[in-house]
Every structure is written in structure tokens, then in C-alpha cells.
N, C-alpha and C positions, 0 to 999 in steps of 0.2 A: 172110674177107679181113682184112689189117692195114687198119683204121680208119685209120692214120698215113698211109695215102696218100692219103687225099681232106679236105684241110685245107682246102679251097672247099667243100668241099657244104653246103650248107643245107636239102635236102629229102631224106630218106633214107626209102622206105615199105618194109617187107616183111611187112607182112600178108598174112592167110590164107596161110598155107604149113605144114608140118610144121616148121617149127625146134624143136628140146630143146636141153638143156642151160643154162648160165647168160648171162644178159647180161652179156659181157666189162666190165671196168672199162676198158678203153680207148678204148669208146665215149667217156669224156669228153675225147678229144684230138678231137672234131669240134669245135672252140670255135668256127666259124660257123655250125652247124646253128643251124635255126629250126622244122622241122619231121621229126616223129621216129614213125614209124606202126611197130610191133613187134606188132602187136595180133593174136589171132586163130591163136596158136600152139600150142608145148607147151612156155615156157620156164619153166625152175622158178626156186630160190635166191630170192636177196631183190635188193630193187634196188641196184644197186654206190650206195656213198657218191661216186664221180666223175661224178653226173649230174649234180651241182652245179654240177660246171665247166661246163654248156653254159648260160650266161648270152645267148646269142641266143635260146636257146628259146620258141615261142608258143607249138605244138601239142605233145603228147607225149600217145598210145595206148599203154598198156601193158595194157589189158585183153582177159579173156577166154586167160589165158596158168593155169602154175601156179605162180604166185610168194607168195611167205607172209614172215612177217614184219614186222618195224616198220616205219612210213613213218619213211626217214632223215632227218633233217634238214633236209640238205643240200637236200631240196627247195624250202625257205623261201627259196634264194636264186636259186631263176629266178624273179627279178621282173618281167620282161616276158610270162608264159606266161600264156595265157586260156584255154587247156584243157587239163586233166588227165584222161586216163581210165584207171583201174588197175579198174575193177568186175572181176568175175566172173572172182578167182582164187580163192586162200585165202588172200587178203592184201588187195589195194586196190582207186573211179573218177570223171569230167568234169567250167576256173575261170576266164577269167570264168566257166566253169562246173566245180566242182572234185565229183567224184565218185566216193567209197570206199563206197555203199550195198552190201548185200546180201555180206559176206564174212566171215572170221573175224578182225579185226583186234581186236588188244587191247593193254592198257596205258593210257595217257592220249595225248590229242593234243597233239602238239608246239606248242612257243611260239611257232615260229617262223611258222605256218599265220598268224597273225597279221600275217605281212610283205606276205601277198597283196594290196596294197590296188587290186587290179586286181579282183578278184572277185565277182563279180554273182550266183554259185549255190554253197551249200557242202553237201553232201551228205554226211555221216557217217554214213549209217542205218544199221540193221539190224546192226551189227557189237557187238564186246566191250570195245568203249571203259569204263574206271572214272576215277578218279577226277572233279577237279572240272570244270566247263568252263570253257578258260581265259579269263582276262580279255583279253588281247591280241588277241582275237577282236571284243571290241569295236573295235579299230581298221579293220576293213574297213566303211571309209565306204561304196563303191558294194552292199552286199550288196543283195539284195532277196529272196532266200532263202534260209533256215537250217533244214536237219534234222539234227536228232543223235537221233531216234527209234529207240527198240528197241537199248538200250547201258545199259549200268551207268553213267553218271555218277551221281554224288552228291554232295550238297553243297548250298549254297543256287543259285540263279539271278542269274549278274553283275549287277546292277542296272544296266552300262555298255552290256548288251547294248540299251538305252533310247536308247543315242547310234544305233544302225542308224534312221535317219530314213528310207533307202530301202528299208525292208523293208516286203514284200508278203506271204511267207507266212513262220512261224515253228514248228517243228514238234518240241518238246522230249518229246514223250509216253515214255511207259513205257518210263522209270529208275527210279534212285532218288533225286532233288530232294529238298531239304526247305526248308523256310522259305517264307517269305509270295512273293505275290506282287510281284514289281518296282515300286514308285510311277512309278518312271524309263517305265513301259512307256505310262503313257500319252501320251507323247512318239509313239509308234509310228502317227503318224496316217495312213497309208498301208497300214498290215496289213488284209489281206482272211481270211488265217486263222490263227492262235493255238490251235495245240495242246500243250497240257500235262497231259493226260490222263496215270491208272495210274503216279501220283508217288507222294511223300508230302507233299504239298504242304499247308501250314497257316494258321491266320490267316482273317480276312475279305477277300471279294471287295474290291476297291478301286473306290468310287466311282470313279474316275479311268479303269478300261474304258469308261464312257461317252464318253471322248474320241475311241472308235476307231469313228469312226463309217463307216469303210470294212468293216467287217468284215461278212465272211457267213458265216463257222463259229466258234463258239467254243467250243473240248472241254474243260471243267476238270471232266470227271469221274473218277471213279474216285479219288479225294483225298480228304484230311482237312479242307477247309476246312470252316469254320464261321462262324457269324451271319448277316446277313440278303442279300437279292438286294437289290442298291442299286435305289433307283426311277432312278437314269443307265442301266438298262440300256435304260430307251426310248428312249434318242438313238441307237441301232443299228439304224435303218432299214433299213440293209440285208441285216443278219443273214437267214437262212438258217435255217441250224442252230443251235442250243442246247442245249451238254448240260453239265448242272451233277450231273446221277444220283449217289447211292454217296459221298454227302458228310457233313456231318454241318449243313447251313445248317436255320434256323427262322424263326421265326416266319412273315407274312403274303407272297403271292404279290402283289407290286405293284402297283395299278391300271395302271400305265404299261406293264406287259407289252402293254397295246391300241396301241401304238403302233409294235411289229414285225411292221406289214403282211406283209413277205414272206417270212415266217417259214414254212416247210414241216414242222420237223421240231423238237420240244419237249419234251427232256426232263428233268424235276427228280425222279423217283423215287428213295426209298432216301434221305430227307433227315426233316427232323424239322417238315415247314412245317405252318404250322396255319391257323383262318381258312377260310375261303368261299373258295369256285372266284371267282375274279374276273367276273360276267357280262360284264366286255368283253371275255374270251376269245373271246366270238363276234365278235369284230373279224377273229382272224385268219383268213379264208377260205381262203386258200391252203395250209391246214393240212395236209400229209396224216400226221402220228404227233402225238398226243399224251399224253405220258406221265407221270402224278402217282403213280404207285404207290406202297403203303410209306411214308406222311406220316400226318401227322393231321387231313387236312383235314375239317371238316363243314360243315353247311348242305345245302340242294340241289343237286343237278345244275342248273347255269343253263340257264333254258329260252333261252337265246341258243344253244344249241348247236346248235340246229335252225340257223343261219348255216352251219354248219361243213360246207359242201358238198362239198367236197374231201378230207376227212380218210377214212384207210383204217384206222387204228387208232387207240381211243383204251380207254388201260390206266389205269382209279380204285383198284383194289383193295386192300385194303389198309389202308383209311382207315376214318373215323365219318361217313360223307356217308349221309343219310335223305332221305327227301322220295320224289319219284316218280321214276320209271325212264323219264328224258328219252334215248331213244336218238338219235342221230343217222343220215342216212343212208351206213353206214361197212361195209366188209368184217369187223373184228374191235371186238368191245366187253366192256372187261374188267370187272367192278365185282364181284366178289364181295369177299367179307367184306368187311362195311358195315355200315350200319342203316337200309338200305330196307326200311320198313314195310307200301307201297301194292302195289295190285295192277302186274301187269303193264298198260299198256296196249294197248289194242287195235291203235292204229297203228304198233306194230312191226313189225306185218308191210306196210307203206311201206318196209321196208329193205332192198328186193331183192337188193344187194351182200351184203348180210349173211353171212357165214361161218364165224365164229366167238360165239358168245353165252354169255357164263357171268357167271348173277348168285347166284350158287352163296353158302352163308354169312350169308344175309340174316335179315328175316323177312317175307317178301313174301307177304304175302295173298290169295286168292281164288284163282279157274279159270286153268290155262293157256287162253291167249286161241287161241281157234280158226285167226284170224290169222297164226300162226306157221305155219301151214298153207304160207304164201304165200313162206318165206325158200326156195326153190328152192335157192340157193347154201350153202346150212346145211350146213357137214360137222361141227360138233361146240355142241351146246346141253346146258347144264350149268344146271341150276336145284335141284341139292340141297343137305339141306339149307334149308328155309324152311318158309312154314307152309301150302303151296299143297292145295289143296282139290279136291273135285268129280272128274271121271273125266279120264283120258287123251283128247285129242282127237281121232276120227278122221284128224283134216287132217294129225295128224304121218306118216302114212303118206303124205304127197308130197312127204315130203323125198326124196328119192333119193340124193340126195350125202351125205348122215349118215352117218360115221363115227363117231362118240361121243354115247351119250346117257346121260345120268344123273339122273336123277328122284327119288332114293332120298332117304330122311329128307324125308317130307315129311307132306298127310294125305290121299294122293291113296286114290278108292277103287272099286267098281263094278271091271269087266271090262278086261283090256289089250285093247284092241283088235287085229281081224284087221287091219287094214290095216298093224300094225307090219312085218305077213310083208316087206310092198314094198322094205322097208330093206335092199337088199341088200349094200351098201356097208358096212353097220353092223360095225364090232370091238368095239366095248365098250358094254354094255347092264346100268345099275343098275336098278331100281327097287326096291330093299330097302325096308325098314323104310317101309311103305307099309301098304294096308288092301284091295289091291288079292285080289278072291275070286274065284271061280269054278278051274276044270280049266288047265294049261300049255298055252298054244297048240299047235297043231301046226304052226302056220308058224315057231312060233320052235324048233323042236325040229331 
């Protein structure tokens, strides 16, 4: 139909239908539309430069169509519109909720994206955005969420993106960023999540994140940054999550880490930190991951861990920690290569959840503890490698869920026991370079 005949309309829907072909340029003679639903089609081309014209605009759906190409400009000037939806074409989607996640857009984002200052959600994800992010972005005072995750930008990080005071989540991950982070960010006293995760992100952590004491996830890994974790990271009471992994930060793990009670999930693996496990680690009960691998931590295992009621994993591997084999009650416990010297303890087998064991790498001394008898849940125990002694434990034939055993380099000796036959679950069974005599089972045959 000629658009030219309905110069009153304001509400125009024709989603879900079969429509193809292009969106006519003449739509932009509705200059009283205020709402425009096209959503749910099969319209290709790109969007006409005359949707400019429709400055009554609120609503506008153009997703789930197959439209491709740039976002025109011309969008920057429905300054009255509070939702955008372009998703799930090969082009653009939902502003106050503006949303182009999930599609193939590329090029740089327009300046004009800037003019929105209606905008409360800006969603750029997943698409092929490069160059830098613009500064004019910092002008959308009402925002309170920004993703440009999963895009090529490059460049350093606005420092004005610090003026967004109404921002709640922030979500810049895996580009390519480079330079420090923001000072300006600690301005950001409202953010609950800050992701800038799989950058090239460099420089030190900025005492100054301790401002953001709203936060309950904070992802800076996968980055270059380096020097130490500020002791401000205890003012984040509320943190959650924590992942600094795959950086290049050092020295000591801060006493003030004891003071992110509701911390669930901790990770600093793949850094260079050195120093003593903090023993108010056992502060954080709510723990369920934690992760130090790949550091150079030493001293003991803090016997505070016995606290850590909640935790399902926790990964030491990697490091120079000696002393005795403090397990906690947890489904997976990683510690090999180390320098635990002591025996196993007996009360590992208290760790009914237990699932995963590997203190593989060490030099751990004396008998596998009978005990082990009791981890029912055990599908994979690794202890080669070390200086363990005396025979195979009858008990290990009640593991039944054992999938992986490896025993091998060790100075185990006497007879493999029959009760290994039980293992029927088993795939992979070392016991090499052992001192282990007598005929091949028949049950293992």
C-alpha cells in the first residue's frame, strides 16, 4: 500500500507474516508514527536512510527479519524512541533498551548512538564492531547497561565512560582493549558487574575498584595486567565472583581477602603470586570454587580450610605449598606438583563428596591410607609419582565409581589386590614403575 495515504497513523504492526523484499523508503512519509512493529519476517536490504524522518518514533521492531548492513545514522535522530529492536538478522536489536546483540554487524559504532540520551540498555554484543568505542557514549547519562562484548573494538577504554554514574552492569569482555584500567571507574558506584575479561588489558589493578562496593562479579581475566591485588579489594562485600586468572599480577594474596564474606567463586590462577595461602581464607564459607593454580605460593595448606564447608572445588596445583594434605570436605581437590612431603591422612576418607583426588607430583610419604576405602563418590584418584610405600589397599575395591587410577612411580609393593576386579567403571589403570610381584590378575584380564 502507498504509505502517503495514512499521514495520521501512529501505530502501524505487521509482524509475524511472510513479508520479503525491502523496507520501502517511503515509510518515512508516516511523520506521525510513534509505533512501528515489522518484526518477525522475511525483509532483507538494509534499513532505508528515511527512518530518520519518523522523529514521533517510540517503539521500532525490526527484528528477527534478514536485513544486513550498517546501522544508518539517521538513527541517532529518533530522539524520542525507547526501544529499538533489530536482533536476529545479519544486521542488527532493543533503548531505553537499544539491542543489536547476536548478529554480523561490522565497522565502528556511529557517533551519533551518542544522541540517545533516553537510553537505559545498550546492547552491541556478539557482533563485528572494530575500531575504538566512542566517546559520545559517554553522554548517555540515564544508561545503567552497557555490553559491547564479543567485537573487535580496540583501543584504550573512554575514561568518560566514569561519567555513567547510573550504571549497574558493564560488560566490555573479549576484544581487543589495551591500556590500564579507567581511574574515572571508580566513579561507577552503582555497578554490580564489570566485565573486561580476554582484552589486552595492562598496567595495575587500581586501588580505586575498591570504591565499587556494589559489585558482585568482577572478570579482569584473561589480560595482561600486572602488580599486586590492592588490600581495597575488601571493601567489596558484596562480590560474588572473582576472577583475576591468566594475568601476570605478584606478589602476596592480601590478608583483607577475609573480608568477602559472600564470595562463592575465586579465581587467581596462572599469576605469579607468591607468599602463604592466607589462613583467613577460611573466612570465606560460602565458597564453592577455589582456584590458585599455576602461582608460586608456599607454606601449608591452612588448616582453616576445614571452615570451607561449602566449597566443591578447590585447584593448588602448580605451586611450592609443603606441609600436610589439609583436604577439605569438597567434590574435586587439585594439589599436585607441589612439595608435600607428609603422609596422606587418615581423615580423608571424612570427604564423602569427594570425586576427584589428585596429589599426583609430590613426595608424599608412607601407606595409601585404608580410608580411601570410604570416598564412594571417587571416580578419578591420581597419586603418582610420589614416594608412597607398603601394598595396595584392599578398601580401594569399594570404590565403584572409579574411572581413573594411577598409582604409577611410586614404591608401592606386595600383590595388586583381587578386590581391584570390583572396579568396573575403571578406564585407565597405571600402576607402573612400582615393585608390585606376584602372576597378572585374572580379574584385571
Amino acid at each position: 500500500f502507498a504509505f502517503s495515504s495514512f499521514p495520521h497513523l501512529v501505530h502501524l504492526n505487521l509482524s509475524f507474516n511472510i513479508l520479503f523484499g525491502i523496507i520501502p523508503p517511503q515509510i518515512g512519509n508516516l511523520s506521525n508514527l510513534q509505533y512501528l512493529d515489522l518484526g518477525s519476517n522475511q525483509l532483507s536490504g538494509v534499513i532505508p536512510l528515511e527512518i530518520g524522518h519518523l522523529n514521533q518514533l517510540r517503539i521500532l521492531y525490526f527484528d528477527v527479519n534478514q536485513l544486513h548492513g550498517s546501522i544508518p545514522l539517521e538513527i541517532g535522530q529518533l530522539s524520542l524512541i525507547n526501544v529499538l529492536a533489530l536482533c536476529h538478522n545479519y544486521f542488527v536489536c532493543n533503548l531505553a533498551n537499544f539491542y543489536l546483540n547476536n548478529n554480523s554487524l561490522f565497522n565502528s559504532i556511529p557517533l551519533v548512538l551518542g544522541n540517545l540520551n533516553s537510553l537505559s540498555t545498550m546492547d552491541l554484543s556478539q557482533n563485528q564492531f572494530s575500531g575504538s568505542i566512542p566517546l559520545s557514549l559517554g553522554n548517555l547519562s540515564n544508561l545503567d547497561k552497557l555490553y559491547l562484548y564479543s567485537n573487535s573494538f580496540s583501543g584504550s577504554i573512554p575514561s568518560i565512560i566514569g561519567n555513567l554514574k547510573s550504571l549497574l552492569q558493564l560488560d566490555l569482555s573479549e576484544n581487543q582493549l589495551i591500556g590500564s584500567i579507567p581511574l574515572s571507574f571508580g566513579n561507577l558506584s552503582s555497578l554490580t558487574l564489570m566485565s573486561l575479561f580476554n582484552n589486552s588489558l595492562s598496567g595495575s589493578l587500581p586501588p580505586i575498584l575498591g570504591n565499587l562496593k556494589s559489585l558482585s562479579a568482577l572478570g579482569l581475566h584473561i589480560n595482561q595486567l600486572s602488580g599486586v591485588i590492592p588490600s581495597s579489594i575488601g571493601n567489596l562485600s558484596s562480590l560474588r565472583a572473582l576472577y583475576l586468572y591468566n594475568n601476570g599480577l605478584y606478589s602476596f594474596v592480601p590478608e583483607e581477602i577475609r573480608y568477602l564474606t559472600s564470595l562463592s567463586e575465586l579465581e587467581l590462577c596462572t599469576n605469579h603470586l607468591s607468599g602463604v595461602i592466607p589462613h583467613s581464607i577460611g573466612n570465606l564459607t560460602g565458597l564453592l570454587l577455589l582456584n590458585m593454580c599455576e602461582n608460586h605460593l608456599s607454606g601449608p595448606i591452612p588448616k582453616s580450610f576445614k571452615n570451607l564447608t561449602s566449597v566443591e572445588r578447590v585447584l593448588l596445583n602448580q605451586n611450592n605449598l609443603s606441609g600436610k594434605v589439609n583436604v577439605p570436605k569438597l567434590g574435586t581437590f587439585i594439589i599436585s606438583v607441589n612439595n608435600i612431603s607428609e603422609s596422606i591422612p587418615p581423615e580423608i576418607g571424612d570427604s564423602p563428596k569427594l570425586q576427584v583426588l589428585d596429589l599426583s607430583s609430590n613426595n608424599i610419604v608412607g601407606e595409601i591410607p585404608v580410608q580411601l576405602g570410604k570416598l564412594f563418590s571417587l571416580n578419578k584418584l591420581i597419586l603418582n609419582l610420589n614416594q608412597l610405600s607398603g601394598g595396595m589397599p584392599l578398601e580401594l575395591g569399594s570404590l565403584i565409581e572409579l574411572q581413573y587410577l594411577d598409582l604409577s612411580t611410586n614404591k608401592l609393593k606386595s600383590s595388586i589386590p583381587k578386590s581391584i576386579g570390583n572396579l568396573l567403571r575403571l578406564c585407565y589403570l597405571d600402576l607402573s614403575n612400582n615393585q608390585f610381584g606376584h602372576k597378572i590378575l585374572v580379574e584385571l584380564e
